[in-house]
N, C-alpha and C positions, 0 to 999 in steps of 0.2 A: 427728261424726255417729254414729250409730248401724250403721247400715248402708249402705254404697258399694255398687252396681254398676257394674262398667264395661261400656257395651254395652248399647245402645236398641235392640236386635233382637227378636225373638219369647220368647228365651228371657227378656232382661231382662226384659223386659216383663211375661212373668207370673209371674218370681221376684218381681217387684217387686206384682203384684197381692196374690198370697197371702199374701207377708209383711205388704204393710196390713193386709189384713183379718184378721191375728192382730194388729193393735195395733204392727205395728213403724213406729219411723221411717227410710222409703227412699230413697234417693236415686239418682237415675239419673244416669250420664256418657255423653256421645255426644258425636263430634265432631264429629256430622251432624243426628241428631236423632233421635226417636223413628221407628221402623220406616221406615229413610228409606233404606236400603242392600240388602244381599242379601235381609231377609225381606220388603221390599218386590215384588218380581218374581218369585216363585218359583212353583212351576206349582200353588198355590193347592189342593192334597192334602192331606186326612187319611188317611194311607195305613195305616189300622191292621191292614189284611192284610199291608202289606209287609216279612214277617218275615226274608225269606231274606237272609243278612250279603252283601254284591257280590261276595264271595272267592267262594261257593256258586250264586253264578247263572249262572253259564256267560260271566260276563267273561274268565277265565284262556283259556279254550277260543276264545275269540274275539279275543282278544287281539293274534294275527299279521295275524290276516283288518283289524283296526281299523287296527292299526297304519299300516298300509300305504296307507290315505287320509286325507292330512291335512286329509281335511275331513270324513274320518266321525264316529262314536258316538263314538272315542277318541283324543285327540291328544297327543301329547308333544312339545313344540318342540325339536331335536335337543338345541340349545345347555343345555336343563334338565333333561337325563337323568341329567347326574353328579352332580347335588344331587341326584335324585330318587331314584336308584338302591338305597339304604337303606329307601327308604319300600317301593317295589316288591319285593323280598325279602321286609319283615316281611308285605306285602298276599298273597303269593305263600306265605307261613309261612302266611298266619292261611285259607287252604284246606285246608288239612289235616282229612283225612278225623276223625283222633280231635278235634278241636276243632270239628264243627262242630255235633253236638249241646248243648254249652255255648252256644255263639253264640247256636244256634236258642232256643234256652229262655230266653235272657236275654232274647235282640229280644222275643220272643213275649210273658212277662210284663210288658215293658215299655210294649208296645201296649196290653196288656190296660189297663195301668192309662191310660196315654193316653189311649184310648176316654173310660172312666170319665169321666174328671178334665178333659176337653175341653168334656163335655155339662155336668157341674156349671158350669165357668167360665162358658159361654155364656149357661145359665140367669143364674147371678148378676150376670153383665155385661148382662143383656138384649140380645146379640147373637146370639140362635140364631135370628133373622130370618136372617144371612148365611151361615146351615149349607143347604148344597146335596145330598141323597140320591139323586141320580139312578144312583150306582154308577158302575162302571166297565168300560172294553172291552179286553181286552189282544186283538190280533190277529195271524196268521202268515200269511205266505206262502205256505208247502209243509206236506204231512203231515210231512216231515222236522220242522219249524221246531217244529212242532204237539209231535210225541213227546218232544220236547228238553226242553219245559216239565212235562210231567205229573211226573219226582221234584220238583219244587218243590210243586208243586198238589198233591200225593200228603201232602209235609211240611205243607204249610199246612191240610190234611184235619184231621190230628192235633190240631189248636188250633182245632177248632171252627167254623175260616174258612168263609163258604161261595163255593159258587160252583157255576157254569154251563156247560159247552163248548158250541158253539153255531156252526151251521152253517147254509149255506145261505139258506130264508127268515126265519130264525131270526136268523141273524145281520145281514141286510139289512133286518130292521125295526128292530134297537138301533142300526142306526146307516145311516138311509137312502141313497143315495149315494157309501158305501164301492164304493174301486175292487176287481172282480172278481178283480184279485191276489190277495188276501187269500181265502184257502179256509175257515179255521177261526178262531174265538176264545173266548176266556172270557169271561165275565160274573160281575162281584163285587159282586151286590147292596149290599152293607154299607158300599162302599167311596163314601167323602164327600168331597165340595171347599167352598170359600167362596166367597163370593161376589165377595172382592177381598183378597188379605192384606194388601196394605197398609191395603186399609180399617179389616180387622178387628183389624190390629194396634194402630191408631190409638184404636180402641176400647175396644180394652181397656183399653190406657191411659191414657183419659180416664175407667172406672171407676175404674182405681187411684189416680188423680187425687183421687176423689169419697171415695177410702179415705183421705188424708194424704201419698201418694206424690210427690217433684221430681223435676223434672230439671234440670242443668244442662250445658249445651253445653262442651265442651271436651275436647280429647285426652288421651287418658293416657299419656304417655311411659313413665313405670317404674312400678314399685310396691315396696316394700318393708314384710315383719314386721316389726312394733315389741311391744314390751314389751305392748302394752296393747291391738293391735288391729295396722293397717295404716296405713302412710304411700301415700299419693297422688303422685305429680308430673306436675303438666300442663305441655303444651307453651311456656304462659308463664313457666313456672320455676315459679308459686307451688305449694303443697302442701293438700293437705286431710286431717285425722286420720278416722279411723272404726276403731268397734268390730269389727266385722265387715266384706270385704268379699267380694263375690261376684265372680268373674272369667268372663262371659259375652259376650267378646267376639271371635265367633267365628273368623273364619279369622288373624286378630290375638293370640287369644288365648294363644299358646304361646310368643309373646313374653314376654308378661305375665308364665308362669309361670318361662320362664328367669331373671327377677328374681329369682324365688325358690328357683330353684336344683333347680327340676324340669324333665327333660328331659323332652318328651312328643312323640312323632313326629308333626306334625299334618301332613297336607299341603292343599291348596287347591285343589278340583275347578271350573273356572271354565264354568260354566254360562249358555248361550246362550239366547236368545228374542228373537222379533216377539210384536209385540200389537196383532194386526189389528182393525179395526172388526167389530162384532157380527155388522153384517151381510155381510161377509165366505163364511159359510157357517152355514147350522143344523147346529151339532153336539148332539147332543143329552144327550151325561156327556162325562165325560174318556175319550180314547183314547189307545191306549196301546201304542207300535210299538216291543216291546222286542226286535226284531232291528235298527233302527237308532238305539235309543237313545235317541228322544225320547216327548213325551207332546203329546197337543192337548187345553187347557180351555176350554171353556165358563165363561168370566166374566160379571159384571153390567156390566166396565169395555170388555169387549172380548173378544179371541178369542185365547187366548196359544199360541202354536208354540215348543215351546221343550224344554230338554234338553241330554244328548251332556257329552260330560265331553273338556277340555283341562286336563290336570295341568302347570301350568305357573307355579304359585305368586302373590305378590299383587301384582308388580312390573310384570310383563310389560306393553307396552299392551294393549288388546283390539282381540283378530281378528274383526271380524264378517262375515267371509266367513264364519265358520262359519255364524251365524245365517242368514244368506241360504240355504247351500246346504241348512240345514232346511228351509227356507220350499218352494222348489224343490222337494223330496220331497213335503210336503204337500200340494201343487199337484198331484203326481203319487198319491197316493193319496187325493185328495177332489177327483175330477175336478169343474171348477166353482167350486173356491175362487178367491175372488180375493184379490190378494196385497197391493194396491195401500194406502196409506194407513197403513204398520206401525208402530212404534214398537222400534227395537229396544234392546237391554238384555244388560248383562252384571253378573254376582254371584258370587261366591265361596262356592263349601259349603267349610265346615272337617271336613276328614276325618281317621278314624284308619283303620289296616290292617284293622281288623277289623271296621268298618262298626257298633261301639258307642260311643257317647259317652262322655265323662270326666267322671263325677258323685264328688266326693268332697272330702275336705281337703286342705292341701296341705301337703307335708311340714314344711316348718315352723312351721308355727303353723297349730293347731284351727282359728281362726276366721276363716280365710281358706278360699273353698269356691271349688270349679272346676266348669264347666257350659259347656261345651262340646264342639265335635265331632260334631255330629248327623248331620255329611254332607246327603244327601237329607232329612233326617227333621227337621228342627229344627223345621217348625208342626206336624208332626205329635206331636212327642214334646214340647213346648214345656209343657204343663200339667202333665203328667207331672213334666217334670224340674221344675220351678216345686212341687208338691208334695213330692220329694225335697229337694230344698233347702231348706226349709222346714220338715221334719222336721230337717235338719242346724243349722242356725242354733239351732232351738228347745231340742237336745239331746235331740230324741224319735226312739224305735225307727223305722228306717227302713220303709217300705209293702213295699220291696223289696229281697233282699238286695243289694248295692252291689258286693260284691266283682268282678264282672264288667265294673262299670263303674269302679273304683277307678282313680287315676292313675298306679300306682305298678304298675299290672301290665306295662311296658313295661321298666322294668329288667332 
């Protein structure tokens, strides 16, 4: 083959778009299918305002207060603290006040190009039918909760971003209904959702389809550098050669790369949701309750509750108490909803400490590339990276510099 991806997610998916449409031939691995796993249920964001790295959002600071309900915003199951406890450290490093202007400037240029290269795919795919502009509502509590936010809002001023504070009847027309708790919120005109990401992932993929691009079903146990490209091994034993291949398989992914002998700290944020019926409640954009951790979208397929981060790797079964005890809250700030008829759902974000993805080669061999780690960000940053990668494969000047995302910065 010419080129492998491992990994039918958002990212493969339009690695695999861009490199058709430069004439390569792609191949897609999944063991599930295309967009059939975590970028299927994900709370449906292009969050190109979402510049701030999770180490700088007031998670550390929150952190005891989380801890302490195992059924809040943040959960650690006791028994996965001693694996974890590495990762928490570098998460806890990568706060650091001298690092977090790097962070920022990296996220930020890398939205930028996101944006970009989001609206181009849609065009080309003819899927900007499933681009949503209604923006977005982050909301608080207290004046307290309210002032805690402005240095973020303050940093995100800098890059352009825009936005709203928004009170009173001001804020009770963007979002009819909200419970009178809520005193103050923001408003992020610019900030977009879709209409369904699985839909749209499905779509894209059927243009990449229309480009030359496969796929075929199967697991990827190892991988290993060969002389000439990469060796394959699927769960049936057999192998498959390729020139090139791509490793986009997300919260899996750092498996993959210990084949080849790169250690990369990934860890695996397991992320909750219901997907209530439409008529559930008129929300009218995405909300966005980042003192407990979750968000509420307005879908074409439904009504999705969902969020709150349990670090507890990809093994664990799923606890959907936590989902419930979202739903619960929801119920309690959009007095009215009804809860009845949900679908719930659990996914894996691949995360690194530093809330930037791993765009680059791998240390042994050129022509194997890494594309993963998005955390939250993977439909948002998915074209973006899909464009870098694609500069990498071509041997052309990256759009952006990489060294922030480079795999080899964790040594």
């Amino acid at each position: 083959m010419d080129i492998a991806i491992v990994g039918g997610g958002i990212i493969g998916i339009c690695a695999a778009a861009y490199l058709a449409e430069a004439g390569r031939d792609v191949t897609i691995f999944d063991r599930t299918g295309i967009c059939e796993e975590t970028s299927s249920g994900n709370a449906a964001a292009f969050a190109f305002s979402d510049v701030l790295p999770l180490a700088h959002k007031g998670m550390i600071r929150q952190l005891p207060k989380w801890l302490a309900d195992p059924l809040g915003p943040l959960s650690i199951p006791p028994a996965y603290l001693p694996k974890l406890l590495p990762w928490l450290i570098r998460f806890w490093r990568a706060g650091a006040s001298e690092k977090y202007e790097a962070s920022l400037a990296a996220q930020a240029g890398m939205m930028k190009l996101a944006e970009a290269e989001w609206m181009g795919l849609l065009d080309r795919s003819g899927t900007r039918r499933m681009l949503r502009e209604d923006g977005s509502l982050e909301v608080y509590e207290s004046e307290a909760e309210f002032k805690a936010s402005l240095p973020g809002w303050a940093a995100r001023k800098r890059f352009d971003i825009g936005f709203s504070h928004v009170e009173g009847d001001a804020l009770a027309a963007l979002q009819p209904g909200l419970s009178p708790r809520f005193v103050k919120g923001t408003f992020v005109p610019g900030w977009k959702t879709v209409a369904d990401p699985k839909l749209l992932g499905k779509a894209v993929w059927a243009y990449a389809e229309t480009k030359g691009a496969r796929f075929e079903k199967a697991r990827i146990d190892h991988v290993d550098a060969s002389q000439h490209g990469a060796t394959l091994t699927l769960a049936d034993g057999t192998t498959r050669q390729a020139r090139h291949l791509i490793v986009a398989a997300g919260a899996w992914s750092h498996l993959l790369a210990k084949d080849l002998g790169d250690r990369i700290p990934l860890e695996t944020e397991r992320g909750y949701n219901t997907t209530l019926p439409k008529s559930a409640f008129d929300v009218k954009r995405m909300l966005i309750f980042s003192g407990h951790g979750f968000v509420i979208t307005p879908l074409e397929t439904g009504l999705r509750v969902g969020g709150a981060v349990e670090l507890g790797g990809i093994e664990r079964p799923s606890n959907y108490a936590r989902s419930k005890a979202l739903l619960r809250k929801a119920q309690n700030f959009l007095p009215g909803l009804d809860p009845s008829g949900g679908r719930e759902w659990m996914g894996f974000r691949p995360s690194l400490p530093d809330s930037l993805p791993v765009i680059g080669r791998a240390r042994p061999a050129g022509n194997i590339v890494y594309a993963f780690g998005h955390g939250h960000l993977g439909l948002t940053q998915a074209a973006a990276t899909a464009r870098l990668i694609r500069e990498l494969i071509l041997r052309q000047n990256p759009t952006l510099d990489l060294s922030a995302f480079s795999p080899n910065r964790f040594r």
